[in-house]
FIKOL-338129 format. One record per atom (N, C-alpha, C, O): residue in one letter; x, y, z. Coordinates in steps of 0.02 Angstrom, whole numbers, padded with zeros to 5 digits, always signed. Example, Ala and Ser with C-alpha at 12.3 -4.5 7.8 and 13.67 -1.06 7.14 Angstrom:
A+00660-00284+00390
A+00615-00225+00390
A+00660-00165+00390
A+00712-00166+00423
S+00642-00112+00354
S+00684-00053+00357
S+00645+00002+00394
S+00670+00057+00402
# end
This chain:
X+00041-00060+00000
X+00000+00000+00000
X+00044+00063+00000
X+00029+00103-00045
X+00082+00077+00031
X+00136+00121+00037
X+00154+00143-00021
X+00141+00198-00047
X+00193+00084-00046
X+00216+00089-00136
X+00187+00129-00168
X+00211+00176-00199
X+00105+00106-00159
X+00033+00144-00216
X+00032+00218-00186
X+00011+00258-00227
X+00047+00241-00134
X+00042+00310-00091
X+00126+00337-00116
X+00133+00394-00094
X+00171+00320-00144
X+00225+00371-00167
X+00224+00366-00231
X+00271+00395-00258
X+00184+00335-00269
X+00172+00350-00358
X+00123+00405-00351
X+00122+00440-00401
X+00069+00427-00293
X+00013+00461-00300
X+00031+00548-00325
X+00078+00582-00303
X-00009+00564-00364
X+00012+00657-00391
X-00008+00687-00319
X-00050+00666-00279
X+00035+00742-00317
X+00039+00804-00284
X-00034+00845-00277
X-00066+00856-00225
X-00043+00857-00315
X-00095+00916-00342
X-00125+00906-00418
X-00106+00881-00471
X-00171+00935-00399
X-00195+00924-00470
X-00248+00988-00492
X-00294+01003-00454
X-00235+01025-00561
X-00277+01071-00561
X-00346+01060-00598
X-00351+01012-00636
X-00403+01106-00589
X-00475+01082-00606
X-00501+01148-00666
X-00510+01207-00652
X-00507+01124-00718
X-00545+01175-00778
X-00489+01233-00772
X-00513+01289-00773
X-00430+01232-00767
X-00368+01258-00789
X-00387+01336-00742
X-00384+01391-00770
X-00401+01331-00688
X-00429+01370-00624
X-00424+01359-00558
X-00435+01399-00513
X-00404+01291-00553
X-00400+01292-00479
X-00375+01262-00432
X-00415+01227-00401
X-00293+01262-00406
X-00246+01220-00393
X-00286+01164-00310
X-00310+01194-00261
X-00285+01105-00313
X-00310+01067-00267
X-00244+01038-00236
X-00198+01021-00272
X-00242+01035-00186
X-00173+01016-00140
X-00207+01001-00070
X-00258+01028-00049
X-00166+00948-00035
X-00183+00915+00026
X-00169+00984+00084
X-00213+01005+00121
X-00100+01011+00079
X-00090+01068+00118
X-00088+01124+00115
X-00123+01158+00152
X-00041+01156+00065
X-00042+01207+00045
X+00016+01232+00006
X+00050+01196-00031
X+00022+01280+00015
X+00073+01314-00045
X+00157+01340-00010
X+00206+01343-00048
X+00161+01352+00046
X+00212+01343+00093
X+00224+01420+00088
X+00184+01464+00104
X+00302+01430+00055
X+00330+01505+00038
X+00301+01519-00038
X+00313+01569-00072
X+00269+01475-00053
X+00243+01492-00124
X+00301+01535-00186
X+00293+01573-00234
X+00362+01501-00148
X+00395+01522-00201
X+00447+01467-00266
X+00502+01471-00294
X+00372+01403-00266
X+00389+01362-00314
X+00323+01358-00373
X+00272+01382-00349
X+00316+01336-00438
X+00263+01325-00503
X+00257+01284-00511
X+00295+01241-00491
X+00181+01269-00558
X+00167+01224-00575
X+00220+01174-00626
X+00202+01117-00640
X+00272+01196-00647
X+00309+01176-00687
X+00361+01119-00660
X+00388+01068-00682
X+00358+01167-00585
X+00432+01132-00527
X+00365+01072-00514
X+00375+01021-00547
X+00303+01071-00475
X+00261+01011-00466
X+00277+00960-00532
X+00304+00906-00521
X+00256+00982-00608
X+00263+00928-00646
X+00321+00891-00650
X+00321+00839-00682
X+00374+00911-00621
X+00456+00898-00647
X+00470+00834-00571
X+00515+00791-00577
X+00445+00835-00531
X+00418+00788-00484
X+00428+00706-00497
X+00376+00677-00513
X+00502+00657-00489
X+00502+00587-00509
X+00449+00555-00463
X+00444+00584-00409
X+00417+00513-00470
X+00381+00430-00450
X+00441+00397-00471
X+00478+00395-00519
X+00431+00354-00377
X+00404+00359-00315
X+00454+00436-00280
X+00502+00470-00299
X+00422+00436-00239
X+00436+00489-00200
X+00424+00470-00129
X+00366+00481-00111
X+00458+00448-00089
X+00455+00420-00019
X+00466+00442+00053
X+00439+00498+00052
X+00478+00437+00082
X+00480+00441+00177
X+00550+00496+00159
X+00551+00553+00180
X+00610+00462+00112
X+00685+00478+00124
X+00683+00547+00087
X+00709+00589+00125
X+00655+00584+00012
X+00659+00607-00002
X+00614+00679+00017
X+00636+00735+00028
X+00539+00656+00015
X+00529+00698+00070
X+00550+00737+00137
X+00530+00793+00152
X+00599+00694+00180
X+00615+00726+00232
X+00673+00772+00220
X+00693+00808+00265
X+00708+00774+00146
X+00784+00805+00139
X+00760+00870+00107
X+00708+00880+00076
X+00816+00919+00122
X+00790+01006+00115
X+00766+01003+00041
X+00713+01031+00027
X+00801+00970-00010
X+00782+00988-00078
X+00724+00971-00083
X+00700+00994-00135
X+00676+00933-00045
X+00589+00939-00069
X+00586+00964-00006
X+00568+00913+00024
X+00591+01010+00041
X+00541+01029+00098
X+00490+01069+00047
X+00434+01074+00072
X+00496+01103-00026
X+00437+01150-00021
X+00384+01104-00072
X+00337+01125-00105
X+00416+01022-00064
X+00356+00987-00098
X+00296+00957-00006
X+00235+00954+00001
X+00361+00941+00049
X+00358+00944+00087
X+00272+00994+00117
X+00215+00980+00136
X+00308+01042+00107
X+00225+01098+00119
X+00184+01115+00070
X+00145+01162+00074
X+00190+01081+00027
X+00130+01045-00020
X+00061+01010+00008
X+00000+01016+00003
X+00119+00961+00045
X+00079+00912+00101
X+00043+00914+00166
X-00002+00876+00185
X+00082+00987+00211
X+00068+00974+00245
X+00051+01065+00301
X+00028+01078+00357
X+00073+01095+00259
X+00080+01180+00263
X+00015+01194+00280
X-00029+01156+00260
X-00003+01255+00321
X-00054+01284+00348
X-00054+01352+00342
X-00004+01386+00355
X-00122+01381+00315
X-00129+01450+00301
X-00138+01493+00380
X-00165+01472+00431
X-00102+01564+00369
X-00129+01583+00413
X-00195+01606+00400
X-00214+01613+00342
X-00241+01621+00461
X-00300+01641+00478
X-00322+01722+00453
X-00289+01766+00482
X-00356+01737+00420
X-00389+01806+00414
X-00398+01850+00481
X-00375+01907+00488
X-00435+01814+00527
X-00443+01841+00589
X-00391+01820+00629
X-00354+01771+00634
X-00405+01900+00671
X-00330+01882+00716
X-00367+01858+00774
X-00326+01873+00817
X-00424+01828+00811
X-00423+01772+00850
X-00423+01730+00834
X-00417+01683+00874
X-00431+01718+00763
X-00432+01625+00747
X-00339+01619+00745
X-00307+01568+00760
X-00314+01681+00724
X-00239+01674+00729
X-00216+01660+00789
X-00167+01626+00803
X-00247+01683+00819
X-00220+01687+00919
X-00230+01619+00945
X-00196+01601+00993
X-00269+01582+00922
X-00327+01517+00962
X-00262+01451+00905
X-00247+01404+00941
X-00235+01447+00847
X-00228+01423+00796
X-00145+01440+00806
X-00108+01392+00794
X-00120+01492+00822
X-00043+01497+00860
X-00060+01446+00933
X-00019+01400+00936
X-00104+01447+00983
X-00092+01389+01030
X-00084+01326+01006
X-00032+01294+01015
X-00148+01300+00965
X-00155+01238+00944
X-00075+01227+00899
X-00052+01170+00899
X-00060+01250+00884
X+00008+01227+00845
X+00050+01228+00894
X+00087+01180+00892
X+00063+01275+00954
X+00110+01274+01006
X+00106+01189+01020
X+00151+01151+01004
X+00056+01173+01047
X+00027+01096+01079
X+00047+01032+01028
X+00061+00974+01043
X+00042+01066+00961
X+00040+01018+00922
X+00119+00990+00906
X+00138+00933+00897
X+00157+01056+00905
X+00245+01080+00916
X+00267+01018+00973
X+00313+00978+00961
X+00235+01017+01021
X+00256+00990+01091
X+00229+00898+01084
X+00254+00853+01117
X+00174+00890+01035
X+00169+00810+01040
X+00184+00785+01005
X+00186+00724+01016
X+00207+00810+00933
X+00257+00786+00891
X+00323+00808+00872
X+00338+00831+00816
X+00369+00798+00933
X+00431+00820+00932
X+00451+00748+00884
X+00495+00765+00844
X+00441+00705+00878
X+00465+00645+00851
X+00420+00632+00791
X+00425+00573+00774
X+00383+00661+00759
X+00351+00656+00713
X+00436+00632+00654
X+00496+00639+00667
X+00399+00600+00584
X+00439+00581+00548
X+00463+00654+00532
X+00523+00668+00529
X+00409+00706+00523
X+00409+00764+00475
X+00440+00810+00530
X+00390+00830+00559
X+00485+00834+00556
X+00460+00894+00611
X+00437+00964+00552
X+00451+00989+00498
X+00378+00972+00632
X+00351+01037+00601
X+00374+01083+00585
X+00350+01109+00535
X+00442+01123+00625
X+00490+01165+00598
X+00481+01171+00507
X+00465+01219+00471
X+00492+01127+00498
X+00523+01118+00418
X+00438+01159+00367
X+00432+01160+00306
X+00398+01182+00407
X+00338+01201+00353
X+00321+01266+00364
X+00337+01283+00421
X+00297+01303+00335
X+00298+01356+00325
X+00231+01395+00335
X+00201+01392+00281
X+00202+01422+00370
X+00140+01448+00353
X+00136+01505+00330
X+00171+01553+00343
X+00079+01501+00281
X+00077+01554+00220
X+00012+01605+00232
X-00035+01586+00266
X+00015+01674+00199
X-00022+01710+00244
X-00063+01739+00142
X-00039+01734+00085
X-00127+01763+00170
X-00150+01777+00095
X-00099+01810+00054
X-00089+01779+00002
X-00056+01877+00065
X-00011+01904+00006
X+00034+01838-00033
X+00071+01842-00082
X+00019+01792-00003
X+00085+01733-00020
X+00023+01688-00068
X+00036+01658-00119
X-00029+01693-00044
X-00108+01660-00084
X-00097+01684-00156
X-00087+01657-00211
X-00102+01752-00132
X-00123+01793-00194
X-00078+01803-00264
X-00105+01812-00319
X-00004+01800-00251
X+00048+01791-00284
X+00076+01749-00302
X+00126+01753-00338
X+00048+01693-00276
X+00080+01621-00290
X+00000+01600-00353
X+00006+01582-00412
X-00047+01609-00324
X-00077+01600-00383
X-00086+01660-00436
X-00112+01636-00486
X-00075+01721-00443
X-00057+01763-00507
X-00016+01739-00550
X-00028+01731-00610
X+00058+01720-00508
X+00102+01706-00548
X+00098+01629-00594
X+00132+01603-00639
X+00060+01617-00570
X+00044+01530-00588
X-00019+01520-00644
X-00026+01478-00689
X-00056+01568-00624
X-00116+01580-00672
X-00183+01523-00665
X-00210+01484-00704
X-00190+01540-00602
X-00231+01507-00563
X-00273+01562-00515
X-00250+01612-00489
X-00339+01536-00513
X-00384+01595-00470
X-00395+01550-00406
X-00440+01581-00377
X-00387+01522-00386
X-00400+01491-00314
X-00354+01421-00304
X-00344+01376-00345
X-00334+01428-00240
X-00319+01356-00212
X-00353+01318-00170
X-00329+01325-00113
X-00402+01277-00171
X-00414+01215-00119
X-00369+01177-00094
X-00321+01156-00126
X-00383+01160-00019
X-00324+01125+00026
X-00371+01099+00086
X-00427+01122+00098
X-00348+01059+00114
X-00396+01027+00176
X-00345+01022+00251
X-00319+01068+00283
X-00342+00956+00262
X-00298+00963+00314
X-00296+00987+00380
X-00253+00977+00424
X-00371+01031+00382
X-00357+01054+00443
X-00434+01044+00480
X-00475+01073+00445
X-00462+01017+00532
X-00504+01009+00555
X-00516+01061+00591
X-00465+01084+00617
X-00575+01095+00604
X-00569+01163+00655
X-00648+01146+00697
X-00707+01143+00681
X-00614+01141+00745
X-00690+01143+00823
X-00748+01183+00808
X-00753+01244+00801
X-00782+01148+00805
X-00847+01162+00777
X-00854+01198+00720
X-00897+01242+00722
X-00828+01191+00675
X-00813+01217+00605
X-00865+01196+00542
X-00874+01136+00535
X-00898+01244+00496
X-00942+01229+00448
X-00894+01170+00405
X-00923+01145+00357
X-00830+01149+00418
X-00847+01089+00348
X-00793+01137+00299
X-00749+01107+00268
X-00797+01207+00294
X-00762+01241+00228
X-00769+01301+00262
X-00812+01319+00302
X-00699+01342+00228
X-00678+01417+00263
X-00667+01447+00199
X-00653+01405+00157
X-00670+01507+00177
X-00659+01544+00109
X-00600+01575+00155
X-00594+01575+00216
X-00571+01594+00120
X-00508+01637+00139
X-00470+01678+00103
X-00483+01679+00042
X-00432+01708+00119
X-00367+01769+00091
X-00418+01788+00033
X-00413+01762-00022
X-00456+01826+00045
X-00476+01864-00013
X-00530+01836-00072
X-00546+01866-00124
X-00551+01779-00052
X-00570+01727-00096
X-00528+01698-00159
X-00547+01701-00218
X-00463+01667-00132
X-00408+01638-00178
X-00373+01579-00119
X-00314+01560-00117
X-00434+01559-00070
X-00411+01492-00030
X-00480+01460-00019
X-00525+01502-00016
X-00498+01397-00013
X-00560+01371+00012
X-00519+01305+00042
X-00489+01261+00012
X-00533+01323+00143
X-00513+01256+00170
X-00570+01212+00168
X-00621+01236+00194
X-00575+01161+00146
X-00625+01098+00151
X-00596+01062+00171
X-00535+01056+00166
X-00661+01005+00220
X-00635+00970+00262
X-00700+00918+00273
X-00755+00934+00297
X-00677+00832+00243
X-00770+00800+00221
X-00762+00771+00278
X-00815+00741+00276
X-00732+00751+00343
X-00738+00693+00398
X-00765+00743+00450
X-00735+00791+00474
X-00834+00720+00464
X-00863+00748+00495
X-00865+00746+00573
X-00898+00695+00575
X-00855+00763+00645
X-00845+00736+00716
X-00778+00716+00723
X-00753+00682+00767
X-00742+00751+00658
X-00641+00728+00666
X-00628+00720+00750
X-00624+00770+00786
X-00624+00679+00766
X-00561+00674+00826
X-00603+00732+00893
X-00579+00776+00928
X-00663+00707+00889
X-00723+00725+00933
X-00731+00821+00927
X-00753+00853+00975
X-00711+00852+00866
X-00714+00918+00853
X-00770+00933+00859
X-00783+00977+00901
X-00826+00904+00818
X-00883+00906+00819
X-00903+00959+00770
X-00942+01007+00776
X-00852+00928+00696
X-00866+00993+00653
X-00906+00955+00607
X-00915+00894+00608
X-00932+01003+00559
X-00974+00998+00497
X-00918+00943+00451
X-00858+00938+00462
X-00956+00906+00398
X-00909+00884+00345
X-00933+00917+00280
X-00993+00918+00267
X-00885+00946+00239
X-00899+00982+00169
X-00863+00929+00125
X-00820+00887+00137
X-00896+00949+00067
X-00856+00934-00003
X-00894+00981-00055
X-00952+01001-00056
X-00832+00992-00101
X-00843+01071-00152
X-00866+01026-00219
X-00841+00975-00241
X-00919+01062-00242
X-00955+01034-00295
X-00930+01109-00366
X-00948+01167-00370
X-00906+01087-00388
X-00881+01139-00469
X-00893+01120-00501
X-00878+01061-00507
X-00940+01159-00563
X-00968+01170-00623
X-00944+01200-00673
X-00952+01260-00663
X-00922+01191-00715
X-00910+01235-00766
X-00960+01265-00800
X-01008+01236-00824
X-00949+01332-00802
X-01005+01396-00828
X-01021+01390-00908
X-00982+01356-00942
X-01057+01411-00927
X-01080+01452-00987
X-01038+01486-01027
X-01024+01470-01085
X-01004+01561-00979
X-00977+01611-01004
X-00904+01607-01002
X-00875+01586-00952
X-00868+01628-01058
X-00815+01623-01058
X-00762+01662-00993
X-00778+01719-00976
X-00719+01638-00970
X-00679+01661-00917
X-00607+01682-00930
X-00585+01665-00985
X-00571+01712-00895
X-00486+01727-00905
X-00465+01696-00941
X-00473+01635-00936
X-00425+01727-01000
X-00395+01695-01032
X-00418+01624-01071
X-00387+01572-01085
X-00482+01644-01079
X-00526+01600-01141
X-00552+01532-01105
X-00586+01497-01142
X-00545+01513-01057
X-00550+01473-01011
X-00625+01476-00992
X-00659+01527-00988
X-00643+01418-00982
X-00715+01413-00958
X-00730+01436-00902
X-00691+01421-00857
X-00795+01482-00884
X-00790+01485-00801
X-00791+01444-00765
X-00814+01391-00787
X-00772+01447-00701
X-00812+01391-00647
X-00837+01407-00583
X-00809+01438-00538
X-00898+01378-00584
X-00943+01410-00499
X-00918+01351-00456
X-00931+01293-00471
X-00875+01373-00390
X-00881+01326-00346
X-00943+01332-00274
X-00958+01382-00242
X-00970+01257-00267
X-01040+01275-00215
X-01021+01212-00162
X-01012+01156-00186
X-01015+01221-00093
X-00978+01176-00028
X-01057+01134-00026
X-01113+01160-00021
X-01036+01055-00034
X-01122+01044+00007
X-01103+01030+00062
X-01046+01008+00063
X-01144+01035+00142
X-01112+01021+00201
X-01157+00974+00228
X-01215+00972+00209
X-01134+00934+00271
X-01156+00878+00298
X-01146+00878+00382
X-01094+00868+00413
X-01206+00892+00403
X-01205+00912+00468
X-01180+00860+00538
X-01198+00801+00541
X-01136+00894+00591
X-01088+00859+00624
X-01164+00845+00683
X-01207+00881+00710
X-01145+00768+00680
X-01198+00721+00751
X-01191+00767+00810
X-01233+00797+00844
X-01123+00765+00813
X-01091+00809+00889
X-01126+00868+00892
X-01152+00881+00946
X-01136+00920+00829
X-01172+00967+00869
X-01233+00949+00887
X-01251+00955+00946
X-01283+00918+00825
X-01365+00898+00852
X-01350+00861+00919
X-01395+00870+00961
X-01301+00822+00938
X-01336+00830+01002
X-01298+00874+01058
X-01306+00853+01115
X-01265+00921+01052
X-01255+00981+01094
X-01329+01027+01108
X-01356+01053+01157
X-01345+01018+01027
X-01424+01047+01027
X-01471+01023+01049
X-01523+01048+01030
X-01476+00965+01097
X-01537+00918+01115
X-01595+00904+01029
X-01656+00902+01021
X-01525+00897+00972
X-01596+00855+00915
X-01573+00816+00895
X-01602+00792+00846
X-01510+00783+00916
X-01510+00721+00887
X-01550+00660+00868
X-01538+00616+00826
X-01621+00671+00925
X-01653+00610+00916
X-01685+00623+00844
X-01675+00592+00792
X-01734+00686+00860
X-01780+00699+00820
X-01774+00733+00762
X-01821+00731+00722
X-01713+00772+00747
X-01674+00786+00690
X-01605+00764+00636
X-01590+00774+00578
X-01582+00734+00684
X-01516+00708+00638
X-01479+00764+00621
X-01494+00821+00636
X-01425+00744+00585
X-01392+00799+00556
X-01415+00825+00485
X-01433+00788+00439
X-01414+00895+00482
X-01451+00925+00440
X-01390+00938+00363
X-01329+00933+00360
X-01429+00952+00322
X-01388+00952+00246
X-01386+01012+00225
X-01440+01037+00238
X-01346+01054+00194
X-01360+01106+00144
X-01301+01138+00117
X-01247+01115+00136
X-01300+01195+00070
X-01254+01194+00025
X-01247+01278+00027
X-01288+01312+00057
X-01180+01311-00014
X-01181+01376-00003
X-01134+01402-00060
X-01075+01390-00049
X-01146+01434-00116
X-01111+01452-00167
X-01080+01483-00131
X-01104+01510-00081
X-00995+01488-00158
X-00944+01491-00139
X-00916+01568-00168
X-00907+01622-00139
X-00909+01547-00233
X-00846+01581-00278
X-00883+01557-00363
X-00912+01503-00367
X-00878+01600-00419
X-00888+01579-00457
X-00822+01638-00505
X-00798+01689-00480
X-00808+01615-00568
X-00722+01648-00604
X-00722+01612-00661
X-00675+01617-00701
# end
């Protein structure tokens, strides 16, 4: 199984609009060109050595927060997180967190209008976060992660009608969310409601 997990692609982009990655973009100062140039397999050894750390935060990099209490609450949780994986394969040191000006320039220069990335479960969280300007969407489909008791999303994209940048088709992205057990029953409805469904246009380009 392993084997089949270091042939797997990096990223992959959608209707030539919208870079999808597990983590994120790091210092965002690598292209889509450096991703394609990328040998299979790619393993435990090469990953951990400096010449891929910025494939490294591909994998595993975290945006900063728009708000500065989710920054404040999201600097602890990483302090904690710093302290229980001192022995992690990866240390965290090695990743970079990226703040929207680094969003915004890493996809201009790339010619890309948004990045999707997941990775991050957030306490009581809708499932999906828009971010830096609308040029990040965190999604996140496991719903009650690790007793958070968040929503689960997944991004549903369409390609438009009208022509878009650079002759390119548009595309509307819309989150459907799938409501977390944990809260209905914080809410006393678990019995009689379940978790509830619904959806929320996003971004459309």
């Amino acid at each position: 199984m392993q084997t089949a997990f270091d042939q797997l692609p990096l990223a992959c982009v959608v209707g030539g609009h919208i870079l999808c990655v597990h983590g994120g973009v790091g210092d965002g100062r690598w292209d889509l060109n450096d991703l394609r140039a990328v040998r299979r397999p790619l393993g435990q050894q090469e990953l951990g050595s400096s010449k891929f750390r910025w494939v490294h935060n591909i994998l595993w990099s975290d945006p900063i927060e728009d708000d500065r209490a989710q920054r404040d609450a999201e600097r602890d949780a990483l302090h904690v997180c710093i302290l229980c994986c001192a022995e992690c394969l990866y240390p965290w040191p090695n990743l970079t967190r990226f703040g929207w000006d680094v969003t915004k320039t890493f996809c201009a220069r790339n010619g890309v209008d948004m990045v999707v990335r997941s990775h991050q479960s957030k306490k009581n969280g809708l499932g999906f976060d828009l971010m830096h300007d609308e040029c990040l969407i965190r999604v996140f489909s496991a719903r009650d992660y690790e007793g958070h008791c968040n929503d689960g999303a997944v991004l549903l994209v369409r390609s438009g009608e009208d022509e878009g940048l650079q002759g390119r088709p548009s595309l509307s992205v819309r989150a459907q969310v799938v409501g977390s057990y944990g809260k209905a029953v914080q809410r006393s409805q678990a019995k009689s409601k379940g978790p509830e469904t619904g959806g929320a246009h996003l971004w459309q380009g």
